[in-house]
Each structure stands twice: as C-alpha cells, then as structure tokens.
BALOBA-1460 file (C-alpha; in Angstrom, 3 decimals):
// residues 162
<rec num="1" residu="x" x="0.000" y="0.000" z="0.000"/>
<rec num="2" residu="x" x="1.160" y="3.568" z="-0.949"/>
<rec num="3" residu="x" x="0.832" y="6.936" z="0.950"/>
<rec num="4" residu="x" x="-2.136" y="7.576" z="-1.556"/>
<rec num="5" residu="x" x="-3.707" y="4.256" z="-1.158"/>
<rec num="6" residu="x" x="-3.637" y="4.933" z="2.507"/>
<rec num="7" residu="x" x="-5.040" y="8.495" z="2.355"/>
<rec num="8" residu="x" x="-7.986" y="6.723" z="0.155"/>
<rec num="9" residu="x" x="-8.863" y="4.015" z="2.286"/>
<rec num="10" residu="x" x="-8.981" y="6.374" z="5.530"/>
<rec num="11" residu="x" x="-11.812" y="8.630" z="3.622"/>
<rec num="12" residu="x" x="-13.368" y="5.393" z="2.553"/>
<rec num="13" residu="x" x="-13.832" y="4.112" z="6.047"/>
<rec num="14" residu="x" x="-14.938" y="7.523" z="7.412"/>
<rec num="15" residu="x" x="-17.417" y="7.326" z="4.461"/>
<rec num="16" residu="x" x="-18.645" y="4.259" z="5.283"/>
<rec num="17" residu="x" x="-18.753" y="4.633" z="9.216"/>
<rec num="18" residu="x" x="-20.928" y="8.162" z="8.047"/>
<rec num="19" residu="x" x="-23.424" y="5.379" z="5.941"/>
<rec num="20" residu="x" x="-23.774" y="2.803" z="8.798"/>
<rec num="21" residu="x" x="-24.827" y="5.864" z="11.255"/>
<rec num="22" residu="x" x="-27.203" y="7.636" z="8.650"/>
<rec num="23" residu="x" x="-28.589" y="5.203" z="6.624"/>
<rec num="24" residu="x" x="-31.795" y="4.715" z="9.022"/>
<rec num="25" residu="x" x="-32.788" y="8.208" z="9.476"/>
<rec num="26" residu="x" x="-35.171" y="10.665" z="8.092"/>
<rec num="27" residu="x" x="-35.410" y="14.187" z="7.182"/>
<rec num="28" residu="x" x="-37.310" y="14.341" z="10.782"/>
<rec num="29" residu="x" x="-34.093" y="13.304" z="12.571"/>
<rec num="30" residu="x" x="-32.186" y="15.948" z="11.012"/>
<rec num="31" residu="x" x="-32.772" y="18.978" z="14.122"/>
<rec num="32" residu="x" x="-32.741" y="16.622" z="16.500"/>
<rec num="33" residu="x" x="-29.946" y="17.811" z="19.392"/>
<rec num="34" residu="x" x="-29.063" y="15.459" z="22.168"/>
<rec num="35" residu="x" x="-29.095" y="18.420" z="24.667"/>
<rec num="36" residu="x" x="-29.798" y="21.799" z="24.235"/>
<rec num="37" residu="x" x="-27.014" y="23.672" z="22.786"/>
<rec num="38" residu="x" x="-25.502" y="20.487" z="21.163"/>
<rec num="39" residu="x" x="-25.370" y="20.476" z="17.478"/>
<rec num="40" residu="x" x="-27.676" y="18.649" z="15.355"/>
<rec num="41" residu="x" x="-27.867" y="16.371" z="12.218"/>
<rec num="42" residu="x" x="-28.305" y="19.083" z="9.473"/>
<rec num="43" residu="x" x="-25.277" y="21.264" z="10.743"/>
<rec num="44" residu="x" x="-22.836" y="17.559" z="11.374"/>
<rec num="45" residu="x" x="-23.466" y="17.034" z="8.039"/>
<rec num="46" residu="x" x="-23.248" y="20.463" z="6.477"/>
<rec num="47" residu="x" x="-19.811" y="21.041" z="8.466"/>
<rec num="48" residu="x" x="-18.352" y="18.442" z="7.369"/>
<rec num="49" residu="x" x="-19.066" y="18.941" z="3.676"/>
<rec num="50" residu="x" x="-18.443" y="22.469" z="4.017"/>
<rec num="51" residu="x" x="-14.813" y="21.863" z="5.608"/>
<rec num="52" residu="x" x="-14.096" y="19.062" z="2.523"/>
<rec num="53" residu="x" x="-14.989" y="21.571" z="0.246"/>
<rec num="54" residu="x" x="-12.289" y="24.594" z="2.087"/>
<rec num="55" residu="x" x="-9.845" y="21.839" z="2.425"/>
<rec num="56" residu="x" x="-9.999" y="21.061" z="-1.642"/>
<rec num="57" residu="x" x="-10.331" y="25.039" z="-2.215"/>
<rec num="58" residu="x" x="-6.919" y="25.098" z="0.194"/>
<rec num="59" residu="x" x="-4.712" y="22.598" z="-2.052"/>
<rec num="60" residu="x" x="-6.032" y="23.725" z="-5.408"/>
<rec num="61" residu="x" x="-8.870" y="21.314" z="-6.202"/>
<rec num="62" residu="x" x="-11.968" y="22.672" z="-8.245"/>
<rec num="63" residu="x" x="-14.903" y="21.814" z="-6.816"/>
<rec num="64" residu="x" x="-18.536" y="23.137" z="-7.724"/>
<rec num="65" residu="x" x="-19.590" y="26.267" z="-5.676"/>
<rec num="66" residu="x" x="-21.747" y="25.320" z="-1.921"/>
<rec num="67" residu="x" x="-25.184" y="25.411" z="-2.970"/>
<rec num="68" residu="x" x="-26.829" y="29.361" z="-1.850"/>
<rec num="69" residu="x" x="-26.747" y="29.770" z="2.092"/>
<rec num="70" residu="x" x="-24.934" y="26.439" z="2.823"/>
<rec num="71" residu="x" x="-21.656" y="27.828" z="4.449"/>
<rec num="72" residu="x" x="-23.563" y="30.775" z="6.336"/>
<rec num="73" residu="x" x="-26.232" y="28.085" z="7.665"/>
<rec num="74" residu="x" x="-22.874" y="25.436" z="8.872"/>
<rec num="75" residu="x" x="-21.208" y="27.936" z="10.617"/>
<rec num="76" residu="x" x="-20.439" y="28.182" z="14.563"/>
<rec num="77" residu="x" x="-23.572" y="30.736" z="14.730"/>
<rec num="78" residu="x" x="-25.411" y="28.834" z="12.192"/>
<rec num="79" residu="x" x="-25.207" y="25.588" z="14.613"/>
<rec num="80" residu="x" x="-28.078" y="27.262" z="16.632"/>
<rec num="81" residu="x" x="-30.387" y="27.478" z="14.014"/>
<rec num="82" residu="x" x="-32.750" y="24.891" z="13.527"/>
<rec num="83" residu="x" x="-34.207" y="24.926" z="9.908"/>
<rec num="84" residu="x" x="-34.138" y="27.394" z="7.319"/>
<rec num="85" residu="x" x="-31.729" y="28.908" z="4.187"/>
<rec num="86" residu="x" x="-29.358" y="27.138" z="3.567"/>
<rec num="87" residu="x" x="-29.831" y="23.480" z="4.712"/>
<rec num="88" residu="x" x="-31.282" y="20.570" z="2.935"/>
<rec num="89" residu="x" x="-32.989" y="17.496" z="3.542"/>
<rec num="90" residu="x" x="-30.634" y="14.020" z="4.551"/>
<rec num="91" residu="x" x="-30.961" y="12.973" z="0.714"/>
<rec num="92" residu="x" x="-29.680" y="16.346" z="-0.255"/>
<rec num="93" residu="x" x="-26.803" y="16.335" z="2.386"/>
<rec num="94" residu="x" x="-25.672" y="12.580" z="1.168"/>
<rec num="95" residu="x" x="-26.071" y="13.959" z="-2.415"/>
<rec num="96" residu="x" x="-23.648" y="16.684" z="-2.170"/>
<rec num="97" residu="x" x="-21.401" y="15.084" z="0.356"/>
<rec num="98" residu="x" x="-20.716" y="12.401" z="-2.323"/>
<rec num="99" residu="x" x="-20.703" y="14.711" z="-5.102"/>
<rec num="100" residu="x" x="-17.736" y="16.545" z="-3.182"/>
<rec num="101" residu="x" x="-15.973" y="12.977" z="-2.175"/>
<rec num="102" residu="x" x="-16.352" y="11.850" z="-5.745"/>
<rec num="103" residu="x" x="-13.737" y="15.497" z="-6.630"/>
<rec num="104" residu="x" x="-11.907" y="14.780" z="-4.363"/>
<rec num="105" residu="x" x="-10.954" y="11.136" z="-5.155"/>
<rec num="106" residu="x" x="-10.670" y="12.025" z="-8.655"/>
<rec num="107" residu="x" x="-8.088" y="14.636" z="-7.808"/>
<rec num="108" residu="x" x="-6.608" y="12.130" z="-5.420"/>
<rec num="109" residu="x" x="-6.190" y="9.328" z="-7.950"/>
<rec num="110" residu="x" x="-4.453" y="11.950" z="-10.225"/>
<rec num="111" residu="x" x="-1.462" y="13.105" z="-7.628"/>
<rec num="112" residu="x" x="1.651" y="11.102" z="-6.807"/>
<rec num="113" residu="x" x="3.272" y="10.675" z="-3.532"/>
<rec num="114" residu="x" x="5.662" y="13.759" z="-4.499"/>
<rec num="115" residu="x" x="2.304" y="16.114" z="-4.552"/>
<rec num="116" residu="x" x="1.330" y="14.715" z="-1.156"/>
<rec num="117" residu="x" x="4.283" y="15.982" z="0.075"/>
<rec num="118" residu="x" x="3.634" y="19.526" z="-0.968"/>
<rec num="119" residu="x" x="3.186" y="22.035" z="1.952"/>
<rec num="120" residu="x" x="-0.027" y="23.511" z="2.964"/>
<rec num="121" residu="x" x="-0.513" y="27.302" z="3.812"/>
<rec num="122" residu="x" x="-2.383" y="29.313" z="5.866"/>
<rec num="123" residu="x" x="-4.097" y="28.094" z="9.559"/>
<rec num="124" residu="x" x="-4.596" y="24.958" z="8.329"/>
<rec num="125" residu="x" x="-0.797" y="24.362" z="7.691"/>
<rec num="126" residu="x" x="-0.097" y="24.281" z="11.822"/>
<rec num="127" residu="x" x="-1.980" y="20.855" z="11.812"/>
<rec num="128" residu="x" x="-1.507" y="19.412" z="8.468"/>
<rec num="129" residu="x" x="1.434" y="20.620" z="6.661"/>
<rec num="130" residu="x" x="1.657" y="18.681" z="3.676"/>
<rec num="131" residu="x" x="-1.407" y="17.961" z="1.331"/>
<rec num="132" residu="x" x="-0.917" y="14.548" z="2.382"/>
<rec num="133" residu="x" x="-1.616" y="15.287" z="5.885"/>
<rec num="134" residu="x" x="-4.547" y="17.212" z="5.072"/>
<rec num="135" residu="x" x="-5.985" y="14.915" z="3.014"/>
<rec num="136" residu="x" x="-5.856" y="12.325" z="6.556"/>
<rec num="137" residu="x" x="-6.573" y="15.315" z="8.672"/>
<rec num="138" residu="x" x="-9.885" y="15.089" z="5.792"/>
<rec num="139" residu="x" x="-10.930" y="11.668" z="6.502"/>
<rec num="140" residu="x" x="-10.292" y="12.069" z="9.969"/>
<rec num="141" residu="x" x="-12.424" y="15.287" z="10.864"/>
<rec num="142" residu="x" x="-15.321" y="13.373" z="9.011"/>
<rec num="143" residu="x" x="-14.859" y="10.304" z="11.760"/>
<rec num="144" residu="x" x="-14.263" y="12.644" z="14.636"/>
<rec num="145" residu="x" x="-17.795" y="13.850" z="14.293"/>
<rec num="146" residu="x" x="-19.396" y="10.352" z="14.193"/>
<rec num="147" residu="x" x="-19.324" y="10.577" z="17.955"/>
<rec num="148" residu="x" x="-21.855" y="13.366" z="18.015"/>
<rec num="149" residu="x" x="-23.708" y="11.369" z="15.441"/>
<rec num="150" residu="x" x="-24.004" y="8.551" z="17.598"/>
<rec num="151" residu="x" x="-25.341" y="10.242" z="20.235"/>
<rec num="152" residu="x" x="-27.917" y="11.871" z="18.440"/>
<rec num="153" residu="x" x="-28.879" y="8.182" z="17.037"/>
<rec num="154" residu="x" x="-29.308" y="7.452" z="21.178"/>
<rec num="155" residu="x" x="-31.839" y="10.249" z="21.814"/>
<rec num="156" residu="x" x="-33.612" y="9.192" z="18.545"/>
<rec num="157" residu="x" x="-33.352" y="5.477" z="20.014"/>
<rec num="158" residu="x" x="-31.867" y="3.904" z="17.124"/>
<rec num="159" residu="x" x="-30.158" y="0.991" z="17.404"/>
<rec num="160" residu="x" x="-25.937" y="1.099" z="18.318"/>
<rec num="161" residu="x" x="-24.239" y="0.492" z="14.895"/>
<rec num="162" residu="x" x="-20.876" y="-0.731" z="16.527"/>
C-alpha cells in the first residue's frame, strides 16, 4: 500500500462509518440535538461537507460552488439554528457530500506521492502541513464527528451500529 492508497482508504472508512450511522434516518431526525445547545444532524453534516470543500479550495482542487446559504447556515452561529436557508434534507446532504468525495478522489487518484508531500498554507498548515496530511486530517475530521452522530442516534433510540 502507498501513501495515496492509505489516504484513500482512511476517507473510505470515514465514508462508510458516516453510511452505517445515517442510513436509518429521516429528514425528521435531522434537528434533532441530544441536549440543548448540542449540534444537530443538518449542521454535522453540512460542516463536514463544508470543511471538505475549504480543504480542496486550500490545495487547489476545483470543486462546484456550496449550494446558496450552505456555508452561512454550517457555521459556529449557524449551529443554533434549527431549519431554514441554507440546509437541505438528509438525501440532499448525502447527495452533495458524495458529489464533493467523488472530486476529491478524482483529484486524489491523479497526484503522486511527491504532490502529497507539498506544503499547505495558511491556519490549516499548523496541523496538516503537507497535502498529504490534510488529506488524513480530511478523513479524519469526518470520523471525529461520528461521535456526536451517535449520540444523536441514542436520543432518537436507534439501534448502536458498533
């Protein structure tokens, strides 16, 4: 296995641990906080998205513009809001979060080991440095949020996934 294999298979199992915890609930679910104050569904979903998308704006990757209101409503003030401009419905999250995924692996499968060694710049270069490490620090942030995820599935009383 190479450095880019390795980089692919650690957004593939993020991707799939996303699937296993989402593939059971509804558009209902998606404002649904664990406690007050905690964030829900719609703005997990919508972070993470809008956070691939910086990180591929970051290293040079074209990706298709956020759909109108998305990164205002997935903000740290927009995680109080509970509906409105600029979130969707679950099937429109999973729609765009694979339409980003699906750049991003084709840019992916285009780079060699010598590109993921390329620095980063700005804040983000402090924790990932290289495009490599970003691209893990990618795959990563996605599973790091699976916690809240799963206990948003335990208010909802879904069954534990693993």
């Amino acid at each position: 296995m190479n450095y880019i294999d390795a980089v692919k298979d650690n957004m593939a199992l993020a991707d799939m641990i996303w699937g296993m915890l989402t593939d059971d609930l509804t558009d209902a679910d998606l404002f649904v906080r664990p406690v007050p104050g905690a964030n829900h569904l719609a703005w997990l979903l919508g972070h993470v998205i809008v956070t691939e998308w910086r990180f591929m704006k970051s290293i040079g990757i074209s990706a298709a513009p956020l759909p109108e209101g998305f990164e205002d409503a997935h903000t740290a003030a927009g995680a109080s809001s509970d509906g409105g401009p600029g979130f969707l419905t679950l099937a429109g999250y999973r729609n765009l979060m694979k339409s980003y995924r699906t750049t991003l692996l084709k840019a992916i499968n285009e780079m060699t080991d010598a590109d993921l060694q390329k620095p980063t710049e700005g804040r983000i270069a402090m924790i990932a440095p290289t495009v490599g490490k970003l691209l893990i620090l990618n795959g990563n942030h996605n599973a790091f949020h699976t916690g809240q995820l799963s206990v948003i599935r335990r208010k909802l009383g879904k069954p534990v996934k693993f």
